[in-house]
C-alpha positions as a Markdown table, in Angstrom:
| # | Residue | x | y | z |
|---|---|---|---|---|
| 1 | Unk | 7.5 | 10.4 | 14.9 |
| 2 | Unk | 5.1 | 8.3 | 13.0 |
| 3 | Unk | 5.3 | 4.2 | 13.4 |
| 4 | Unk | 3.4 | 2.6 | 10.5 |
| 5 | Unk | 1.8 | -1.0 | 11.3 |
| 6 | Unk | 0.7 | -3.2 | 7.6 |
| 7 | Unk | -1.1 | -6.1 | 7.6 |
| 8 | Unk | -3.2 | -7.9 | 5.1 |
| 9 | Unk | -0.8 | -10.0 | 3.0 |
| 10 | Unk | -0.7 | -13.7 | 2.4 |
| 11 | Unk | -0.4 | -16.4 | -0.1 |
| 12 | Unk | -3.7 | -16.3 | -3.0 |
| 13 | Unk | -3.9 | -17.7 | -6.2 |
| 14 | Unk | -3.9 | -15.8 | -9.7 |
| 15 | Unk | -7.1 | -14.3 | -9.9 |
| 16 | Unk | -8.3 | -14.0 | -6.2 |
| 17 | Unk | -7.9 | -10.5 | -4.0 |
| 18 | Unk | -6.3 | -9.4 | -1.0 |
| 19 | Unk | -6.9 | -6.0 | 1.0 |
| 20 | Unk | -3.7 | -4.9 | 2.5 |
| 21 | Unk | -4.2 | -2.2 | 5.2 |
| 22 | Unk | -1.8 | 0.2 | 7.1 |
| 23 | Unk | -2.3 | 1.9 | 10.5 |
| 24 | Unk | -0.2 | 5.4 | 10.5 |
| 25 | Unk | 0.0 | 6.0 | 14.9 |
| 26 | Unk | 2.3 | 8.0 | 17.0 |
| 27 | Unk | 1.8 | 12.0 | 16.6 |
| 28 | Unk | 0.4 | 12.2 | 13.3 |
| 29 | Unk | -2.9 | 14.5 | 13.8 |
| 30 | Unk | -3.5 | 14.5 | 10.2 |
| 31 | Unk | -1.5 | 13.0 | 6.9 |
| 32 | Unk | -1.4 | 14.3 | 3.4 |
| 33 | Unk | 0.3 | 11.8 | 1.3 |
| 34 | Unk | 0.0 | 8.0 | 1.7 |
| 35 | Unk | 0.7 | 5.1 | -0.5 |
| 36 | Unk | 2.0 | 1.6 | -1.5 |
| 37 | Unk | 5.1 | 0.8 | -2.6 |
| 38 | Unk | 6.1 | -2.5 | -3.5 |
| 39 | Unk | 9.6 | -4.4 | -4.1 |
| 40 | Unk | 10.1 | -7.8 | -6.0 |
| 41 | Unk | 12.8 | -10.1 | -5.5 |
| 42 | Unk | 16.0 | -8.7 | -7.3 |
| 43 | Unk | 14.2 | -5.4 | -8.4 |
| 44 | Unk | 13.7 | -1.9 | -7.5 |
| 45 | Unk | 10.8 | -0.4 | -5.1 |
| 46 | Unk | 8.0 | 0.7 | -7.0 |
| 47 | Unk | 5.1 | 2.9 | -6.5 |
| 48 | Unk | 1.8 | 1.2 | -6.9 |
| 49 | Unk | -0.9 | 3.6 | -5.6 |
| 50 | Unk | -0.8 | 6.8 | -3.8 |
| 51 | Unk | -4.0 | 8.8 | -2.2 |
| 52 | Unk | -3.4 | 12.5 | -0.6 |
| 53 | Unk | -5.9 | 13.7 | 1.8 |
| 54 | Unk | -8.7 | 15.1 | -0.5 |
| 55 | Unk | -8.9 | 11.9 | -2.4 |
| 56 | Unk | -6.8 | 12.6 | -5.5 |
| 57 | Unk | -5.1 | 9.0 | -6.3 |
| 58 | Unk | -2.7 | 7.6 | -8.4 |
| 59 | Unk | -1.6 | 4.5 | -9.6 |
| 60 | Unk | 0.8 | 2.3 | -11.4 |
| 61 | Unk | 0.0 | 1.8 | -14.8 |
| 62 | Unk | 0.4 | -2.3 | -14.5 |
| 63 | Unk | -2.6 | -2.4 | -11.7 |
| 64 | Unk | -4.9 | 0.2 | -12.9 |
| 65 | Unk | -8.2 | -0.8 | -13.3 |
| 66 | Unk | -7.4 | -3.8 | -10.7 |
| 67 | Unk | -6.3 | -2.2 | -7.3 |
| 68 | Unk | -8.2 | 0.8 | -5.2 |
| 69 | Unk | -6.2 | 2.7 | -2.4 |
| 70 | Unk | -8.2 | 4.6 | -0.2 |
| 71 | Unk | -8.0 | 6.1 | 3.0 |
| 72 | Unk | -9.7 | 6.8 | 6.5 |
| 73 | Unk | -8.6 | 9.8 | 7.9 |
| 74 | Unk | -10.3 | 9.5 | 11.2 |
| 75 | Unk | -8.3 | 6.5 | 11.7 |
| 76 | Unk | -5.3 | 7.3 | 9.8 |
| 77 | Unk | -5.2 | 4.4 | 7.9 |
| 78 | Unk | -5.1 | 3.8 | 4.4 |
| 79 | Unk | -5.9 | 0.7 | 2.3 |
| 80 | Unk | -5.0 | -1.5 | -1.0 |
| 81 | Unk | -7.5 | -3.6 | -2.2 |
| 82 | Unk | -6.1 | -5.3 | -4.8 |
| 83 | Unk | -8.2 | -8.0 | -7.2 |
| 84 | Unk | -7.5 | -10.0 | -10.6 |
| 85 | Unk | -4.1 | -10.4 | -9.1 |
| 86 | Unk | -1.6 | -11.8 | -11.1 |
| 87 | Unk | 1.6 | -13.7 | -10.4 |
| 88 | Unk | 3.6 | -10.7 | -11.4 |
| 89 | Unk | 2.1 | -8.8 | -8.1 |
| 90 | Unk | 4.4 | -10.8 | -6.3 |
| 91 | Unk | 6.0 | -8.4 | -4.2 |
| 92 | Unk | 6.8 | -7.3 | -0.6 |
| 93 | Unk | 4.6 | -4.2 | -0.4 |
| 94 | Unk | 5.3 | -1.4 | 2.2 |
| 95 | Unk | 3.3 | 1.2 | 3.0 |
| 96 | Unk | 4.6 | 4.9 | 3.0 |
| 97 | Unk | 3.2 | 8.4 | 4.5 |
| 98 | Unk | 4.8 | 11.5 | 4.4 |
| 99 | Unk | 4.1 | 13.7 | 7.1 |
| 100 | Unk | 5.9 | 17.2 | 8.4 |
| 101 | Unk | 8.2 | 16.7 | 4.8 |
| 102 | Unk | 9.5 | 13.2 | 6.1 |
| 103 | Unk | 8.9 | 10.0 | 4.5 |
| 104 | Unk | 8.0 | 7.0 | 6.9 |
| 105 | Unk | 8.3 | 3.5 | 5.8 |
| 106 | Unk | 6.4 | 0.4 | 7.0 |
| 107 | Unk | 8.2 | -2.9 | 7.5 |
| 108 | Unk | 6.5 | -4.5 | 4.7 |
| 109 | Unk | 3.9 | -7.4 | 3.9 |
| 110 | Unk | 4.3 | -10.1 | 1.6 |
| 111 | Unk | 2.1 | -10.9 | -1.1 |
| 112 | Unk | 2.6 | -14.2 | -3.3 |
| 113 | Unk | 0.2 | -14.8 | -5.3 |
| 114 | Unk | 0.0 | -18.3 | -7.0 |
| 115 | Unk | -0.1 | -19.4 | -10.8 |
């Protein structure tokens, strides 16, 4: 069982950053995949960034260039530093690992950014 633990949302205006982080505990030695999700009002859950374990990333083509997920896999912990942002990143954002080929879900941050 793996219990995920976000934190790092809040309210900015258009233009400032925020750096979401995400604590994976429980009895996760080591995770592969982890990533951000994130889910506007009235739309679907989208991926915004993933990172596996060796680094490779991906990203959302609307915040490339913008947002950098990383990770620390001593502390099982992955981040989203997200700058420039835009009204449009308005979102709940949940952070998501998979580990032994099940998906575990965080219970989600807001972020409301201001135009």
């Amino acid at each position: 069982q793996v219990q995920l633990v976000e934190s790092g949302g809040g309210l900015v205006q258009a233009g400032e950053s925020l750096r979401l982080s995400c604590v994976a505990s429980g009895s996760a030695s080591s995770i592969d995949y982890m990533a951000w999700h994130r889910q506007a009002p009235g739309k679907q859950r989208d991926l915004v960034a993933s990172i596996t374990s060796n680094g490779r990333t991906t990203y959302a083509n609307s915040v490339k260039g913008r947002f950098t997920i990383s990770r620390d896999n001593a502390k099982n912990t992955v981040y989203l530093q997200m700058n420039s942002l835009k009204a449009e990143d308005t979102a709940v954002y949940y952070c998501n690992v998979v580990y032994l080929y099940r998906n575990y879900w965080g219970q989600g941050t807001q972020v409301t950014v201001s135009s």
